[in-house]
TIRO-2110 file (N, C-alpha, C; in Angstrom, 1 decimal):
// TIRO-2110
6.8, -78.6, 27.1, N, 1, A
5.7, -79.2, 27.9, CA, 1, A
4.8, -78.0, 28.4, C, 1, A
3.5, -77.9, 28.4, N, 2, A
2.5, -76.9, 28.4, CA, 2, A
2.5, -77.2, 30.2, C, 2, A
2.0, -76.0, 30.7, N, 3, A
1.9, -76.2, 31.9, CA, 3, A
0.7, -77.2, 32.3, C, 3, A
-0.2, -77.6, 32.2, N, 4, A
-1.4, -78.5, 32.0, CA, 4, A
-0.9, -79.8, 32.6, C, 4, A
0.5, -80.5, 31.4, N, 5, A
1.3, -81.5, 31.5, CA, 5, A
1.9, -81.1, 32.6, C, 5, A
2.7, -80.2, 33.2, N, 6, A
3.8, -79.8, 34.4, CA, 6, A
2.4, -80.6, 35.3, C, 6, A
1.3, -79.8, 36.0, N, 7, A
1.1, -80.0, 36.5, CA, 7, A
0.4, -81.7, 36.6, C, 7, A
-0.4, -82.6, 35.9, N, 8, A
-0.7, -83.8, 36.0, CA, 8, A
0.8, -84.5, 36.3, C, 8, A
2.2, -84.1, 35.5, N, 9, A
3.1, -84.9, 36.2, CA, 9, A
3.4, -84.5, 37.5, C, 9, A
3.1, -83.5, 37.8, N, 10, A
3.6, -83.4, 39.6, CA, 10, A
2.3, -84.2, 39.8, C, 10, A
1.5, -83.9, 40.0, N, 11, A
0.0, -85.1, 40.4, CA, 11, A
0.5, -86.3, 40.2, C, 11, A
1.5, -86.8, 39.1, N, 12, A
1.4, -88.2, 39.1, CA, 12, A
2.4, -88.5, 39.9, C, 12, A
3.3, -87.6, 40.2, N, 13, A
4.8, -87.5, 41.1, CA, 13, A
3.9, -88.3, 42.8, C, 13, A
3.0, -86.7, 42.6, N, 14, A
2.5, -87.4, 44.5, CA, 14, A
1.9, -88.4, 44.7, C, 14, A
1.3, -89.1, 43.8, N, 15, A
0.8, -90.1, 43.6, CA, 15, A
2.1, -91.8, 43.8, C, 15, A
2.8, -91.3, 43.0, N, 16, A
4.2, -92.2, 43.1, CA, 16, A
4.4, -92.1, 44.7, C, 16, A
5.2, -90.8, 45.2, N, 17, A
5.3, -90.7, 46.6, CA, 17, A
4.5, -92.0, 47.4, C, 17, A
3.5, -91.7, 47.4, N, 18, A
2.6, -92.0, 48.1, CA, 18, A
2.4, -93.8, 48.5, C, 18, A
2.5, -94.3, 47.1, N, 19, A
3.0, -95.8, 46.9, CA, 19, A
4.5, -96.3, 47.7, C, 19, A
5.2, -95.4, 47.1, N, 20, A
6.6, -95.7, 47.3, CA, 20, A
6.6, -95.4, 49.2, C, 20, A
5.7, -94.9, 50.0, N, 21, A
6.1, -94.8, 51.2, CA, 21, A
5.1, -95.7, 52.0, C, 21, A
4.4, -96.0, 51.4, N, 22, A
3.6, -97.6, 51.7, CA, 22, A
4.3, -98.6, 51.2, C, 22, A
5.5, -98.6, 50.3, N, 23, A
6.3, -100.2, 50.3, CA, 23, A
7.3, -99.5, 51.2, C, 23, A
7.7, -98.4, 51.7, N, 24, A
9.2, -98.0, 52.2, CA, 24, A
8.8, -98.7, 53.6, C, 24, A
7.5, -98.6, 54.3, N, 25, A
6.6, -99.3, 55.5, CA, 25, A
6.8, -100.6, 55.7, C, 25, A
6.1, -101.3, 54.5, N, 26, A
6.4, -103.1, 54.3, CA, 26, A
7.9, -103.0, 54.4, C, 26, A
8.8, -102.5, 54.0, N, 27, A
9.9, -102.9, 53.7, CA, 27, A
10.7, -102.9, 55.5, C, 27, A
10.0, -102.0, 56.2, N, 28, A
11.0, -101.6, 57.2, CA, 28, A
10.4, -102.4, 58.0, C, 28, A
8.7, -102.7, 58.0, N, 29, A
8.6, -104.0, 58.9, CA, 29, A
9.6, -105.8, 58.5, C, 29, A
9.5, -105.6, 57.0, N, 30, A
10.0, -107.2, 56.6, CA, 30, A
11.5, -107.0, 57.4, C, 30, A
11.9, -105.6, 57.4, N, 31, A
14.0, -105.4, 57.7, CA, 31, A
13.9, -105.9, 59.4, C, 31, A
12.7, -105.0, 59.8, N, 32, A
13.3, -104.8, 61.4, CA, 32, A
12.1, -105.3, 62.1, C, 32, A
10.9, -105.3, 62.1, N, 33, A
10.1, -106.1, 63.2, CA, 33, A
8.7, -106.9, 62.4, C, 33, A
9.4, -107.7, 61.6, N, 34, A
8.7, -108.7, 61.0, CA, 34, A
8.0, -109.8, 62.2, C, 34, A
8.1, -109.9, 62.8, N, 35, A
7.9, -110.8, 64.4, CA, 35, A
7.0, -110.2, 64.8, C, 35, A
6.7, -108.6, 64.8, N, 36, A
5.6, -107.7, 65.8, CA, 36, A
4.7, -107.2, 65.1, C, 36, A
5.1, -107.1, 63.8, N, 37, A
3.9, -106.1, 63.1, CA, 37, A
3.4, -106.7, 62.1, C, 37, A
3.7, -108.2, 61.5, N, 38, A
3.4, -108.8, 61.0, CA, 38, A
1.7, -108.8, 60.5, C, 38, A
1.3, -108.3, 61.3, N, 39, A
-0.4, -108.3, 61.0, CA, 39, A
-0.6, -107.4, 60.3, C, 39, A
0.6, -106.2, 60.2, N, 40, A
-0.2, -105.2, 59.7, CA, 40, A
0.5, -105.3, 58.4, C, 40, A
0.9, -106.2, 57.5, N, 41, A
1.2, -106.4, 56.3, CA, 41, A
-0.3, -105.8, 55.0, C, 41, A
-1.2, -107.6, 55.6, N, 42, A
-2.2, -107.2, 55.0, CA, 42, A
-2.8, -105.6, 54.5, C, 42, A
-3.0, -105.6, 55.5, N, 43, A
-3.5, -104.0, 55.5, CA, 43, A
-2.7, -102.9, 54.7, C, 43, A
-1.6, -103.0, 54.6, N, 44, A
-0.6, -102.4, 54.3, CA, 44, A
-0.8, -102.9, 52.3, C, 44, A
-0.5, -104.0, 52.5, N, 45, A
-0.6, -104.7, 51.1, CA, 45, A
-1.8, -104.3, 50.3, C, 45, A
-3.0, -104.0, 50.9, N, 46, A
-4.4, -103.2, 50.3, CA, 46, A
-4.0, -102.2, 49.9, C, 46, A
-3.2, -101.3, 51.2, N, 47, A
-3.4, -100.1, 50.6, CA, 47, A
-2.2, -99.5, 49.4, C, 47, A
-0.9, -100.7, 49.4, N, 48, A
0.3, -100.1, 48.0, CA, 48, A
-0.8, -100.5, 47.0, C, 48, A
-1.5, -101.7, 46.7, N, 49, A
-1.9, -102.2, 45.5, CA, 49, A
-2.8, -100.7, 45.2, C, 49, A
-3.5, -100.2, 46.2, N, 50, A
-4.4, -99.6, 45.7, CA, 50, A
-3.8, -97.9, 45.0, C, 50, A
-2.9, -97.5, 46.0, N, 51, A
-2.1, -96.8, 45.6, CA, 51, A
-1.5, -96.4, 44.0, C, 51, A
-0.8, -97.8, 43.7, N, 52, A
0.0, -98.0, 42.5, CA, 52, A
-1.6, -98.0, 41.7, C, 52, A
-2.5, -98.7, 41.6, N, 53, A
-3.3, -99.0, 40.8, CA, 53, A
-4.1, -97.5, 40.7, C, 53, A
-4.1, -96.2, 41.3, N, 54, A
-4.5, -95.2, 41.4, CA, 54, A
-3.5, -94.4, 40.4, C, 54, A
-2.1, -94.3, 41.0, N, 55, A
-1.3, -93.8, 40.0, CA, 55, A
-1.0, -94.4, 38.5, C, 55, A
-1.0, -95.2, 38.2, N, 56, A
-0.9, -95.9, 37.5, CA, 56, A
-2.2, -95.7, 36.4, C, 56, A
-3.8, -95.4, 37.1, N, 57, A
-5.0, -95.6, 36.2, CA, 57, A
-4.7, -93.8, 35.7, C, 57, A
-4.1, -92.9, 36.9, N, 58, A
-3.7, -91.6, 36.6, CA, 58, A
-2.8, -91.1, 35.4, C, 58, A
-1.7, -92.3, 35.6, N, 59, A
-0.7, -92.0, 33.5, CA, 59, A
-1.1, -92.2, 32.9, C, 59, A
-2.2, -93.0, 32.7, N, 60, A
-3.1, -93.6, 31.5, CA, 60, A
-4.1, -92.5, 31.1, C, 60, A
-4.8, -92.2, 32.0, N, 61, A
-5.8, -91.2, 31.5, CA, 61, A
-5.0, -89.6, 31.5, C, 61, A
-4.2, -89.1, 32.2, N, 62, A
-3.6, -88.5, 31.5, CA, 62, A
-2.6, -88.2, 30.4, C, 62, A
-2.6, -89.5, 30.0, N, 63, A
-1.5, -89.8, 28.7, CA, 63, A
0.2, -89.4, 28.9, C, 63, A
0.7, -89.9, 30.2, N, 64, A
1.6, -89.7, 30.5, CA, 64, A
2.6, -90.6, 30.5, C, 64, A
END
């Protein structure tokens, strides 16, 4: 693996991260205060889709 590749897969790594701690969010409101924070699903739900669809447009054009 050339370094070029090392680095776009850590880029797609933080990219992952990033997703994954915007559903780790949803997830701890749906566990533990689905009653109070409820509103801020929406908002939340914009921003994984956009996330995933970021990393995701990133494997592609990097050919990963």
């Amino acid at each position: 693996m050339t370094e070029q590749q090392k680095e776009f897969k850590k880029e797609w790594s933080k990219k992952k991260r990033i997703a994954m701690e915007i559903a780790s969010e949803i997830h701890d409101i749906v566990e533990d205060t689905i009653w109070t924070d409820y509103k801020k699903m929406p908002e939340l739900s914009e921003k994984l889709i956009s996330a995933v669809e970021d990393a995701q447009a990133y494997k592609i054009e990097k050919g990963l």
